[in-house]
Structure formats: C-alpha cells, structure tokens
N, C-alpha and C positions, 0 to 999 in steps of 0.2 A: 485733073485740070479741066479735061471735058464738064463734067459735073459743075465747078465752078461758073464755068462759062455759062452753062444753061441756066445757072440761078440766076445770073446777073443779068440774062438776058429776060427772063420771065418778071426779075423785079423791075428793069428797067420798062417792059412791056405794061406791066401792074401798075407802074406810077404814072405815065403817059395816059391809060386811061381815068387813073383816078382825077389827076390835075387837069383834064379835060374836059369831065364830068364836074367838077366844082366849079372851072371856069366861066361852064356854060351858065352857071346857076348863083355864078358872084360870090359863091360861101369859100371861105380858105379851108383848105385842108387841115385835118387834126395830125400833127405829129407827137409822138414820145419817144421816151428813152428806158426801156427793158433790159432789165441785166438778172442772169440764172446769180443767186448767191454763190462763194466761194462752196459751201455746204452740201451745194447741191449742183453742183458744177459739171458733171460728169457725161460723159458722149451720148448717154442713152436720155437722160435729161435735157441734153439740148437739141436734140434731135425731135421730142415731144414738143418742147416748144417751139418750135419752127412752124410744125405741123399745126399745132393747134392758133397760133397766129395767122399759119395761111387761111388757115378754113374757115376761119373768124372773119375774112374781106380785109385783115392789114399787107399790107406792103414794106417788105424788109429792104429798106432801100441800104443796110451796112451793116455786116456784120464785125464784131471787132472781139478779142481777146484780150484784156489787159491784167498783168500779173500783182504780185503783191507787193516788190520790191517797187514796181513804179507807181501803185499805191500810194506805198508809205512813202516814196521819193517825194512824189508830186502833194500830199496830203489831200490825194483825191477824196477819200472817206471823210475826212474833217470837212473837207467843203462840202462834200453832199449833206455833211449834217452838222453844217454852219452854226446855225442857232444854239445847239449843245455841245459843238466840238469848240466855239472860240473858247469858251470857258474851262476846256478841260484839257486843250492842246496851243492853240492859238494865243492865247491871250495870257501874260504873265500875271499872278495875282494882284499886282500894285495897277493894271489896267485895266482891271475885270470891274463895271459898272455895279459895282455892289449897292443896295439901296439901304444908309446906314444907320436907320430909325428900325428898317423891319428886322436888319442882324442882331443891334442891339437888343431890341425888345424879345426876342430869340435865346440868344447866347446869352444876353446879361455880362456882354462886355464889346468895347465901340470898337469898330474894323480900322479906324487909324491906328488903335494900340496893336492890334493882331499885326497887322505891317508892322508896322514901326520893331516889333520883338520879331518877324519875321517865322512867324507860325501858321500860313498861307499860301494853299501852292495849289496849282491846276492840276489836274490827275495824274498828267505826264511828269511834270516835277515832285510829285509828290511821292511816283513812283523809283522815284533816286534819292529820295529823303529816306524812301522808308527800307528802299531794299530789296524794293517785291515784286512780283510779277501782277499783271496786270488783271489776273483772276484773285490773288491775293487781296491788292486791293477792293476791287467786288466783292468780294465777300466779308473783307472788313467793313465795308459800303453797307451791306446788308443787315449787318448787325450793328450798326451807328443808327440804321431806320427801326431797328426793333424795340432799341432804346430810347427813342425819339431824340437824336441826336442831329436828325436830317430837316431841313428846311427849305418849304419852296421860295426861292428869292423872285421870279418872274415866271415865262412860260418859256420850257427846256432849260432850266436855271434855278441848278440846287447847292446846297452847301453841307456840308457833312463836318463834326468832330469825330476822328474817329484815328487809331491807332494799329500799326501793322506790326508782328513781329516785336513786340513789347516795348516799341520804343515810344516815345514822349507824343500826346493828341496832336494833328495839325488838322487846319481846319481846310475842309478839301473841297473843290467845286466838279460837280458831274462827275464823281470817280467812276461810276459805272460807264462813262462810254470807254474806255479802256477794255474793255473785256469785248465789247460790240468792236472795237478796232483791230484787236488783237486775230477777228474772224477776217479780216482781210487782206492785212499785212503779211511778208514774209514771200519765202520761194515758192513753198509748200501752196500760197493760194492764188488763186484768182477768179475773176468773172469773164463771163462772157456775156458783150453790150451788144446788143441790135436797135437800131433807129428805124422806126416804123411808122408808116401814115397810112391815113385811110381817110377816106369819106362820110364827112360825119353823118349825113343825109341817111347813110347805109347805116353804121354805128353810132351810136351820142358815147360823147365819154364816158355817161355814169354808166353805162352798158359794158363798156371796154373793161371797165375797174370792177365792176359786179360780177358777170358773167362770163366775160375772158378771162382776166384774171384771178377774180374771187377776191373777199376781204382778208382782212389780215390774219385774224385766225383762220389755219384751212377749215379746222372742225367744223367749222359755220359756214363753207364755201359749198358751190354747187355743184354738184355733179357734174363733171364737163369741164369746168373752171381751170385752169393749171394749177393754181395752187391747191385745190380738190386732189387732181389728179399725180400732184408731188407723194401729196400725204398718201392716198390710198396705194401708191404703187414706190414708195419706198425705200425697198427691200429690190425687187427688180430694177430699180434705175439706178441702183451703185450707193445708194446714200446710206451711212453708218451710224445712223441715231433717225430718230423718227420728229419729222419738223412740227415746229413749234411758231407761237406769234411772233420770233423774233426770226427765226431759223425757216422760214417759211417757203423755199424755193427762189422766189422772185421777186424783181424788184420791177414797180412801173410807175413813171410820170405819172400825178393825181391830176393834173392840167397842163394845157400848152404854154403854159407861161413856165411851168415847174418841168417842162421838156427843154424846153429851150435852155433854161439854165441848168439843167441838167447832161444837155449836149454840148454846152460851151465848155462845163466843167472834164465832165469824163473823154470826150474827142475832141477837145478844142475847136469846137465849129464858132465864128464868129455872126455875130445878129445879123449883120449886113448879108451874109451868105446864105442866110437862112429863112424860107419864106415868110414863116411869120414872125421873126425878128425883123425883116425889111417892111411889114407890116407896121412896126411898133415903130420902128424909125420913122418912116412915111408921114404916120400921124402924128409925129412933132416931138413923141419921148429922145429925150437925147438918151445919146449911147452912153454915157457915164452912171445917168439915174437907171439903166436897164443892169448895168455892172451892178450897181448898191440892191438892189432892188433881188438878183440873182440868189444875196444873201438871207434873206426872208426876212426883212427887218417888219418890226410891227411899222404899221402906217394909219392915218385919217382911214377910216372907214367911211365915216359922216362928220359933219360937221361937228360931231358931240362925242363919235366913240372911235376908238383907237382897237388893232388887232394885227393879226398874222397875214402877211400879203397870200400868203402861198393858202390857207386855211381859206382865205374869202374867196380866192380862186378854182377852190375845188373843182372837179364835173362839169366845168362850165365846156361848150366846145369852143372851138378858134376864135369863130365870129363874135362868139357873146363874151369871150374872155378878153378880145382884143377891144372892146366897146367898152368893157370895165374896165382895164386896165388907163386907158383915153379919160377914163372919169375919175378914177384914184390920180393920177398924174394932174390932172385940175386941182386936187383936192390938198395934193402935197407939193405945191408948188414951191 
C-alpha cells in the first residue's frame, strides 16, 4: 500500500511539472497508451518497463490490468485493430464493403452470387462453419496464400478461398486475425496498460517509438529500447518462446491522436476528459467525427489523394498533430 502511495504520488509530482513546463511554452503535452502483450505479461517484464519509461522522462500517470475475458467481452482487440478486425469479426459478410469488379476479376466469379449461395463468412463465422479453431484456420489461411488463393481487396482487407477439415471452400475475409485474437482472449491472458505523458520539448515522438520503444522487429531495435530488451532477456523475464514481429513484448501509441483513441478504447477515457481531446474539441472537431475517426477510416489527405488517418498521423507530436488533424477536418468536411 505504502509503495502505491509513493508511485502516485511521484507521478502525480512528474505530471505537475511536466504540464507546467509545456504551459509555460504553449506546446500540449504528448500522451500515449502502452500495454506489455499478454505474451510477455509477466511481473519481471513489467517492472522493466516501468523502469525503462521512468528513465526515459515519461510520466505514468495509470496504470491498469485488464484480462481476457473482458477483452473478448468488450471486443477491445477488434477495436484496436478496427480496420482488420471489422472484416473478420464485426462485420457479417453481406456488410463487408467488398469492391465487386477487383473479386470478380480475382475469383472469376461475382460476390452477389457468393451471398446469394451463402459461401462468405468473416473469420469468426467461418470459424463455426468450418469447425476449427482459430489457429486451424490460420493455417488453412496460409496455405490458401501459397496457392494464390488470397487477395488484397483494400489496406487491412483480404479475402481467402480456402477449406478447413475437408469440408466445402468458403470464401473468408482476414482469417488470420483470428489467431492474433486468440493471443488475447480467454482467462489464461491479459495486458497490462499504462497511460503516459511527457514533454515533447524533452522527447519528440519519433524518439519515444525509436529508442524507447524500438521497431517492430526487436532484431532491429536498439540496445536499450524495451522491445531490444524483451528480446535479449527473454528467458529471465518469465517469457516461453522467444519474441517475434508480432509477439514482440509491447505495444505503444504511433501518435496522440492514435493515444487518444486508444485510451477511449481500452480505459474508456472520454475526448472531453482528456487534454488533448479537449484540444480537438476546442478547435471546432466535433465529438462524433473524433468517434468515426478513432476507427482509422481512410480520409482526404489532399485535395487529390485519399489514405490512412492514423498512417498520415505518424511521429507527429501533440502540437503538430493537433494542427493536422484541424487541416484534415477542413478537408473532410
């Protein structure tokens, strides 16, 4: 309990001066949303990360545990990976925005007849059609790509023929996130979320994601980096397979607009509550387009080219993200 106490009073201590330091200098604070994977979950791992966040100038202003069952209750993981999960859990095949010139020209047969005979199902249904489990499918996934049976329909938006357990082809959308879901659901898993800010002045984002963090492969991460330090240490942190690009230790907000939606998602924090949501509000975004928007939908980039909200967002910090995003909102009015 003591212990407690003193964290919360040093983060509370650490965010008083951070927000007094950017206030003085008009810049907003950068926030994100870090979470240790279920994978890598383990007391000796989160304790590294703590450490290697403090030392880095962030501010753990919450820390949170949330399991698998309320996970899967809530379809937290579907919404953090919205763009791939409507298609494979969200969205029934008869709703799923198929584009029916690139299917046909694909398959060599038109996606109304595919309904219509009802041989079309999101991963999750496909997984009650076929019988399987959701590694099963994956790997029926992966031998549908070996045969060229798979097709890119959009960006996170694939389509698969492919058959489980010898029963009849159905044509299946993102089966592989199934197997990516299956790492979070259940009793057996959970993460552990931290909400952290700091001073971009001190840190710039791409810095936070480079060198605190590290990239997505650890192999290619720096020494120091936490995802480095998952990989080289393993074995002593409790982890039971050795991490990989998917499996990689951690997880952390690419921008504060991708925190933001990230915090509303996994701790229900509302825009209004949240500094630089009340940023976004202030400057005239209503709170409905920040709701659609939370989902990564492609938008106006320019006047001429269309893309990923959360991708054009990258590394940007508070300031310069909260100034694009004021410009995109012009742009998709």
């Amino acid at each position: 309990m003591w212990s407690t106490l003193v964290f919360l009073l040093v983060a509370q201590l650490s965010w008083t001066t951070a927000e007094e330091s950017c206030a003085a200098s008009g810049a907003p604070l950068n926030s994100a949303f870090v979470f240790v994977k279920p994978h890598a979950n383990t007391p000796a791992t989160r304790e590294m990360v703590v450490d290697k966040l403090s030392k880095a100038g962030l501010t753990i202003l919450s820390q949170s545990e949330i399991n698998g069952v309320e996970i899967d209750e809530k379809s937290l993981i579907d919404q953090h990976y919205f763009s791939i999960a409507s298609k494979a859990t969200i969205l029934s095949a008869d709703k799923i925005p198929v584009p029916n010139e690139k299917f046909e020209a694909f398959f060599g047969e038109s996606y109304s007849s595919v309904l219509k005979d009802n041989r079309a199902f999101n991963a999750l249904e496909a997984c009650k059609q076929f019988g399987c489990t959701p590694i099963e499918l994956n790997d029926a996934w992966r031998e549908a790509e070996k045969a060229d049976k798979v097709v890119k329909l959009g960006g996170g938006f694939y389509c698969g023929l492919l058959s489980v357990n010898g029963k009849p082809e159905l044509y299946v959308f993102n089966a592989f996130f199934m197997s990516m879901r299956s790492k979070f659901v259940g009793e057996e898993n959970s993460i552990q979320g931290y909400e952290v800010q700091w001073d971009p002045s001190v840190l710039s984002w791409a810095s936070f994601r480079s060198d605190v963090l590290g990239p997505t492969d650890p192999s290619k991460a720096k020494r120091g980096s936490i995802r480095r330090a998952v990989l080289d240490n393993y074995k002593n942190l409790g982890l039971s397979s050795k991490p990989n690009n998917s499996d990689n230790g951690v997880h952390a907000s690419a921008s504060p607009f991708e925190g933001l939606a990230e915090k509303a998602n996994w701790l229900g924090v509302k825009p209004q509550d949240d500094p630089f949501g009340k940023a976004l509000l202030g400057a005239g975004i209503a709170k409905k387009k920040l709701n659609q928007w939370f989902k990564d939908p492609q938008v106006k980039l320019t006047e001429s080219t269309s893309g990923s909200l959360f991708d054009d967002l990258e590394d940007l910090d508070a300031a310069e993200c909260l100034q694009r995003l004021i410009e995109l909102s012009k742009l998709n009015h």
